[in-house]
Each structure stands twice: as structure tokens, then as C-alpha cells.
C-alpha positions as a printed Julia matrix, in Angstrom:
353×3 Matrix{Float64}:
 119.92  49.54  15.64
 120.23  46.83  18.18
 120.71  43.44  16.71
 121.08  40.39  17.81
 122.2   36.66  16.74
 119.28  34.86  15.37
 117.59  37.24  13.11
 115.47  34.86  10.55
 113.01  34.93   8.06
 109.83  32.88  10.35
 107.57  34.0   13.1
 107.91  37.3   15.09
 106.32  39.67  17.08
 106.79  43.52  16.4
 106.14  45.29  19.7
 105.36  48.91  19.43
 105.41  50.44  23.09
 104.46  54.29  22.91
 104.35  56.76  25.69
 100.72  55.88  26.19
  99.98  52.59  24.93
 101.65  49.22  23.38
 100.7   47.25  20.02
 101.34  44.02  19.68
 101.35  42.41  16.23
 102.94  38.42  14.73
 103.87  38.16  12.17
 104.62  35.39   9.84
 107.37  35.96   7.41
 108.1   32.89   5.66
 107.54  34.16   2.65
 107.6   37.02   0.44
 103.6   37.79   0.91
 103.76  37.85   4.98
 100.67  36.91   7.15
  99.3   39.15  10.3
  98.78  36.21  12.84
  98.03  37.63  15.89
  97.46  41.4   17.62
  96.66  43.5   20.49
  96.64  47.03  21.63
  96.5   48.05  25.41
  96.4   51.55  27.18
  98.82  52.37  29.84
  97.79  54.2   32.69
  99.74  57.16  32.84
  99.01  58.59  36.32
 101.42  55.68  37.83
 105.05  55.17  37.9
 105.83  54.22  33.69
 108.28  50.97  33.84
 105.91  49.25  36.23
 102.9   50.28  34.25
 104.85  49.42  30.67
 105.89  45.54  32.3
 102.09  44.8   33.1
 100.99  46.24  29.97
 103.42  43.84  28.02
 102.54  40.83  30.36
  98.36  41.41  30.15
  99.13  41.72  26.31
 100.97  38.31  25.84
  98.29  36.63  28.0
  95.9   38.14  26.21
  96.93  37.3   22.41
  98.74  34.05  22.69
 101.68  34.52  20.47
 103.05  31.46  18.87
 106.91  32.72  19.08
 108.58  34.02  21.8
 110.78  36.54  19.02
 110.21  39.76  19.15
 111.28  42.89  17.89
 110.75  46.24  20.24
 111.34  49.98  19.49
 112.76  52.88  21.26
 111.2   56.33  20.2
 112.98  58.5   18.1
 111.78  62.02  20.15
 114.59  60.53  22.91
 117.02  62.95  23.15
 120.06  60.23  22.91
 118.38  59.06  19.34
 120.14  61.29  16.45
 119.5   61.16  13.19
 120.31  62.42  10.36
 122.09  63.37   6.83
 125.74  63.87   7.0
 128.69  64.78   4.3
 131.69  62.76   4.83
 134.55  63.88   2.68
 137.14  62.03   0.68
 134.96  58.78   1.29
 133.7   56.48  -1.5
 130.55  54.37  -2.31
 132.88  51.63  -2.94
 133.75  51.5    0.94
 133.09  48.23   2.35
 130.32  48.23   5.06
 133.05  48.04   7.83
 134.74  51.28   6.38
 131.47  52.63   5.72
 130.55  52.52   9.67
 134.13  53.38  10.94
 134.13  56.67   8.48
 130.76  57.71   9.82
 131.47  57.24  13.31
 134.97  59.12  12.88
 132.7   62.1   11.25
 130.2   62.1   13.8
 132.41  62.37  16.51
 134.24  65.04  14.71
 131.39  67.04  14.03
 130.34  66.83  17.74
 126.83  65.58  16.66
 126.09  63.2   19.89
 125.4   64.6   23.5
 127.38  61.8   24.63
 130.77  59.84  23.74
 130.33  58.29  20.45
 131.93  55.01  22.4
 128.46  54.81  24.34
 126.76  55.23  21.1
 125.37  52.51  18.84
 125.98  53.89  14.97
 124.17  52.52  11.79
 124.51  54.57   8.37
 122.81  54.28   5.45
 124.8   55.11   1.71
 122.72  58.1    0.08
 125.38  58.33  -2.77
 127.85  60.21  -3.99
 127.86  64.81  -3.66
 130.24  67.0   -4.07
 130.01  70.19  -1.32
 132.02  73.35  -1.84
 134.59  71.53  -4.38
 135.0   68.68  -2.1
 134.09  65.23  -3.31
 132.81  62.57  -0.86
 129.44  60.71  -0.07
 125.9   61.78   1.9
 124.98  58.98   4.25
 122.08  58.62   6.23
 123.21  57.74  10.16
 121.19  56.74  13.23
 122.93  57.3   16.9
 121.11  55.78  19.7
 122.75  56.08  23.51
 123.89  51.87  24.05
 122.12  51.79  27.2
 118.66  52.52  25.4
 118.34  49.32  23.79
 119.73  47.51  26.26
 116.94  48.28  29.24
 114.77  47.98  26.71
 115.48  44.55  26.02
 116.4   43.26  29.61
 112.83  44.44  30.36
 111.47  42.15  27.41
 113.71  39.06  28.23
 112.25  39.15  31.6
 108.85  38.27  30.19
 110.15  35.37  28.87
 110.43  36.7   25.14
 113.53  36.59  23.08
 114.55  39.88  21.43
 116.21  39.64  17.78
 116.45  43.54  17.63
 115.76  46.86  18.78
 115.09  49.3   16.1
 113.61  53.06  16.17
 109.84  53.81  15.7
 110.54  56.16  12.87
 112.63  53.36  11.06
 110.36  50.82  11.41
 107.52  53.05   9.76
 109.61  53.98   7.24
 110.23  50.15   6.57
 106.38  49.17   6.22
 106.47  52.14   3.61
 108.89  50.91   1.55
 109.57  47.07   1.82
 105.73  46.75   0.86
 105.77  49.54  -1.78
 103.37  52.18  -0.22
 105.23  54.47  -1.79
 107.41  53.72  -4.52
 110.97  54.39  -5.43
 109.47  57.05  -8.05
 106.96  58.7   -5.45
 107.41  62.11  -3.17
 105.28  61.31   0.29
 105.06  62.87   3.39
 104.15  60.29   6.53
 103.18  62.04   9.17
 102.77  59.36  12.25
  99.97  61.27  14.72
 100.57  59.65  18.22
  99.38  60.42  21.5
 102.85  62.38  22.66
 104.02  63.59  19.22
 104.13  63.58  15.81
 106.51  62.35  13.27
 107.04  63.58   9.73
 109.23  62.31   7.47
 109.73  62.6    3.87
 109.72  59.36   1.5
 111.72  60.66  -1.8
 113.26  58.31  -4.34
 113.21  55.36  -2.28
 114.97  57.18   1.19
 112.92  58.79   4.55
 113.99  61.74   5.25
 113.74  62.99   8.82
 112.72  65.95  10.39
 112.86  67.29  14.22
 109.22  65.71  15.84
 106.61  68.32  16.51
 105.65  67.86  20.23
 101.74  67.76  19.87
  99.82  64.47  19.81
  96.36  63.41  21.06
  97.44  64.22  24.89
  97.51  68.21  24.12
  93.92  67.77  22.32
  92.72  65.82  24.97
  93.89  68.21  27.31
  92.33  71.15  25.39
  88.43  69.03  25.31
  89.15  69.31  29.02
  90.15  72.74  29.72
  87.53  74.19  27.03
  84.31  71.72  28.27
  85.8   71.8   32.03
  85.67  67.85  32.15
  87.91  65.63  33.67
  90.91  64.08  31.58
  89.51  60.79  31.62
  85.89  62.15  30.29
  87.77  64.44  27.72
  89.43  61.29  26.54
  86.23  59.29  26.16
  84.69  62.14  24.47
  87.47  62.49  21.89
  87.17  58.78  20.95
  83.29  59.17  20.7
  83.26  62.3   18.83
  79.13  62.44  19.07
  79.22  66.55  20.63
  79.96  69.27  17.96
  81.73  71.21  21.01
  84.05  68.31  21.02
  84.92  68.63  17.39
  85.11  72.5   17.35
  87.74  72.13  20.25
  89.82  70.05  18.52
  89.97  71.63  14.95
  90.54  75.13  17.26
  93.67  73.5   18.83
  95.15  72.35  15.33
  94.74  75.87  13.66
  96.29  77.81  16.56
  99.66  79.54  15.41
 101.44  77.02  17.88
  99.43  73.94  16.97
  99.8   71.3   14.64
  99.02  72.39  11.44
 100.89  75.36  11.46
 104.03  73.04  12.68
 102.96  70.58   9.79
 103.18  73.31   7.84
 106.94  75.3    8.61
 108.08  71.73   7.92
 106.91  71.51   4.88
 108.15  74.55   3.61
 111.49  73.81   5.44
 111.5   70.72   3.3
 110.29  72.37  -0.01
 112.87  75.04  -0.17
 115.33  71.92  -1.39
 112.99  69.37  -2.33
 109.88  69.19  -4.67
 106.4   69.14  -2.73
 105.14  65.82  -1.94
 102.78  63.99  -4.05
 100.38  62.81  -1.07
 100.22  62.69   2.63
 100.02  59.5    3.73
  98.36  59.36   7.99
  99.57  56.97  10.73
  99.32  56.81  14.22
  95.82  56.8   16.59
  95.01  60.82  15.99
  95.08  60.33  12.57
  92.04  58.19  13.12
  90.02  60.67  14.05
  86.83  60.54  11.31
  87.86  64.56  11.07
  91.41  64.87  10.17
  91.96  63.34   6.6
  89.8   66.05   5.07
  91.05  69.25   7.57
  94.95  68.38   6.61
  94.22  68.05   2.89
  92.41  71.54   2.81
  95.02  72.89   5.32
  98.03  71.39   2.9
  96.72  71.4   -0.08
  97.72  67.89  -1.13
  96.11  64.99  -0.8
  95.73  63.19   2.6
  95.17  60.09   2.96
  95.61  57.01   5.9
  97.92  54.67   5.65
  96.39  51.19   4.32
  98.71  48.26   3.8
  96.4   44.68   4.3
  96.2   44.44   0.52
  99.87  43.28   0.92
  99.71  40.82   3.64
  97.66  37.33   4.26
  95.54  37.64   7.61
  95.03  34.65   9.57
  91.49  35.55  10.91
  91.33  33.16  13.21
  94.27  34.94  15.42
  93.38  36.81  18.29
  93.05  40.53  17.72
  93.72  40.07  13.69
  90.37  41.96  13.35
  91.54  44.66  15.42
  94.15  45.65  12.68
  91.6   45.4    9.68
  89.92  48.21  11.89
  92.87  50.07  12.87
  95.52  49.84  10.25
  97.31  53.3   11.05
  97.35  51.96  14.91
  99.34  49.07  14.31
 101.4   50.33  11.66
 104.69  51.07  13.51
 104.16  46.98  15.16
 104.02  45.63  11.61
 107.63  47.56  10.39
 108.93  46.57  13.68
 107.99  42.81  12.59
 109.0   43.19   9.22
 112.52  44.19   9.9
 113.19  40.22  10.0
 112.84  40.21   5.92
 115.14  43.1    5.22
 118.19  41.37   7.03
């Protein structure tokens, strides 16, 4: 979205800052085969005020990994309110619009279909050509378009230049998922996925079809609301509900958890209404591919694949990268892959420029 003189193909930190914790990963993009040089992953502590909490976080995570660059690219979520996106008709346009056109025609439609909850002149606008439809006997062109509210990007990066780091871009969390999926051929052009990212405050589904994501509205359940429900069920403290999610050694534990997902207002039943919302005009997806720190849980591949009846799997991408073992915290993403996943797409936005 945000993008900034500068952006070239060498060393650069994607920086992943969620509602509950930050990932840190460098990468080294030199060449086509890039190489995970350093990582790190720290909790926030929720219970105090957030941009205080997020700059210490950031600063204990620099100190802590040592980064070799002081680039970085940082995201903004894409469950903000001011973040739109989606598919849009624009009539009487063509595919052989130059880019300039291309942008000026989409923000002209967006602000005539009254899609933003704010001026479109506060708005930064990037589309995406899905090719050419014809709706209702009208001819014109689909196009893919992300909205994000100016000032969004722009705290977000005054708070990172104030570390001392120096910000090439500031893309979406969605996006840069979407980018690890397809710049390194998870999925290929001729594949149907779902990626579902499972994070602590939400989670994210999109649809990867012929070579394009597909976005749908985030469902508003994450690891908080399961923590939450250890707690109420076992009458523990958050903090002990937390540690006994991670541990997963009490069957109680477990049984809570699963009895959270299946409830008609849980996950799985939201997994599911998209899914069916998606299928009515699209052909089911091939395989389920997991990201995100829930999806880690040693549980959830094989509940979702009986639940959806598709394949499930997590999200596994080293195969396609060099690791410089030596680096702090590299180890830390050979154990965590679907963790730092957003990080690495965030990074890797520096080799689709």
C-alpha cells in the first residue's frame, strides 16, 4: 500500500505486529532462492496501554535478534475498519489502460460507489487487473482494489523510524500472506486453496483461485476467545488458561477448546457459511492450507479436515528458502513456520517490485 523510495532487491526485515504479539523475520533477497537470516517473536502484554507496549516490544526484539539492515517492511491489519477490500466492476474501462488510468478509474468508481467510510482523498488506493467481464450487457473490467485510511500507514511508520529503522513499505497482513502463497508457488496458478490465517484476535480466509486471493469479511474468533473459554470453563486465571492452551497436557483443556469451535457461533461453523458463501460461485477448494499461532495447535489440522471435508493442512514453505542457521532465532521459524508466515510475505514484497 504504502511505498516508499528505495525499494530493492537485498536485505530486509518483514515485521509482522499483531494485536497480541510481533514477528520479526530478515530476509535476504538477492536472489531468486531467498535466505531466512534472522527472527524473533515476542508477546505483548495486553493489560497495558498498546502503543507503549507495541514500541518496547519492537525495541526488545531488535536488541534481541541483531538485524543486519535497518529496512524494514511493517503491516497494518486488514480487520481495521479504514482497510477495504475488495472486487469491483468498472464499466467502459479496458485492460489496455495504463497503470495511471488504471488507478484514477478505480478511485473515480470507488468514490462513486460510496465504498470508503471516509473521503477517498484521505485514502491510499492500489488495484489489481482481474480481466475483462461483461455485467448486465455492459462491457468493462473486474479489478481487485485495496483502500487503506492515509493516516494508517503513516503512524505506523513514524513509530518504526523512531527506532532507528528505515521503512520501504507498509503493506496489509492479508496481502502479504497472500504473497508468500504465490511468489513461492504454495499454491499454483492451476490450484483452488483456502488459507485460513488463525491468529490470536481473528481469523482470515481467503481464497487462492487461478493465481488471485480472494477476500472475505474476517471472522472475529482467534486464540483470545479460546483462551478465554479454558478460563471460564476450568475457572483459572487468563494467564493460567493461556499456559494451559500452549501445553495442551489436560484432556479438559482439549475438550474446551474443540466445544468452543463447534458452537453454532464459533469458528467452524463461521469457516463454514464462508465456504458455502464462496462455493455458490466458485468450485470448492482443493486443500486448506493453516497459518497463524492457533493453527498450531497439535489438534486442529485433523478437527477442520473432518469438519470441512477437504484436506487441511499447515502452511510449510522452508523447502523454498536458504536458512542461515547461524542467525539468531532462524530455528525458531523451522519450528514455527505458520507463526512467521505473514513476516516472511511482508519481507518478500521487496522481490515483487
Amino acid at each position: 500500500m504504502m511505498r516508499l523510495p528505495g525499494l530493492d532487491r537485498k536485505t530486509v526485515i518483514g515485521v509482522d505486529i499483531g494485536s497480541h504479539s510481533i514477528k520479526m523475520v530478515e530476509v535476504k533477497v538477492e536472489k531468486d532462492r531467498p535466505t531466512i537470516t534472522r527472527a524473533g517473536y515476542m508477546r505483548m502484554d495486553i493489560s497495558i496501554e498498546r502503543e507503549g507496549e507495541v514500541r518496547r516490544c519492537l525495541k526488545e526484539l531488535l536488541s534481541l535478534i541483531r538485524p543486519t539492515t535497518k529496512k524494514c517492511i511493517a503491516d497494518i491489519p486488514s480487520s481495521d475498519e479504514m482497510v477495504i477490500m475488495r472486487t469491483m466492476f468498472i464499466p467502459e474501462a479496458s485492460p489496455s489502460m495504463s497503470d495511471e488510468e488504471m488507478i484514477e478509474a478505480t478511485r473515480s468508481e470507488v468514490e462513486e460507489q460510496d465504498y470508503l467510510p471516509y473521503p477517498i482523498d484521505k485514502a491510499l488506493v492500489s488495484s489489481d487487473l482481474l480481466g475483462r467481464v461483461t455485467m448486465e450487457g455492459e462491457k468493462g473490467i473486474e479489478v481487485f482494489f485495496v483502500a487503506v485510511h492515509k493516516e494508517l500507514p503513516e503512524e505506523r511508520a513514524r513509530m518504526l523510524r523512531k527506532l532507528g529503522l528505515r521503512v520501504l513499505a507498509i503493506d496489509v497482513d492479508s496481502l502479504a500472506l497472500a504473497r508468500l502463497i504465490g511468489m513461492m508457488r504454495i499454491a499454483s496458478d492451476e490450484e483452488n486453496v483456502a488459507v485460513a490465517d488463525m491468529g490470536a484476535s481473528k481469523t482470515s480466509l481467503f481464497f487462492y483461485l487461478r493465481g488471485y486471493p480472494l477476500f472475505y469479511p474476517h471472522i472475529p474468533i482467534g486464540g483470545v476467545k479460546l483462551t478465554e473459554e479454558i478460563s471460564r470453563r476450568l475457572n483459572v486465571k487468563w494467564a493460567e488458561a493461556e499456559r494451559m492452551k500452549e501445553e495442551l497436557n489436560d484432556e479438559r483443556v482439549k475438550e474446551a477448546l474443540i466445544s468452543a469451535m463447534k458452537r453454532p457461533d464459533g469458528l467452524i461453523q463461521s469457516l463454514k457459511s464462508r465456504f458455502e458463501y464462496h462455493m455458490a460461485d466458485y468450485p470448492p477448494p482443493q486443500r486448506v492450507i493453516l497459518t497463524g499461532g492457533l493453527s498450531q495447535l497439535p489438534f486442529m489440522v485433523e478437527l477442520l479436515s473432518s469438519e470441512l471435508s477437504l484436506p487441511v493442512e499447515r502452511i510449510r514453505y522452508l523447502d523454498r528458502f536458504d536458512l542461515d542457521r547461524r542467525g539468531e532465532g532462524v530455528k525458531e521459524v523451522v519450528d514455527n513456520q505458520a507463526l512467521f508466515a505473514t513476516a516472511i510475505g511482508l519481507a518478500l514484497k521487496v522481490m515483487a517490485e
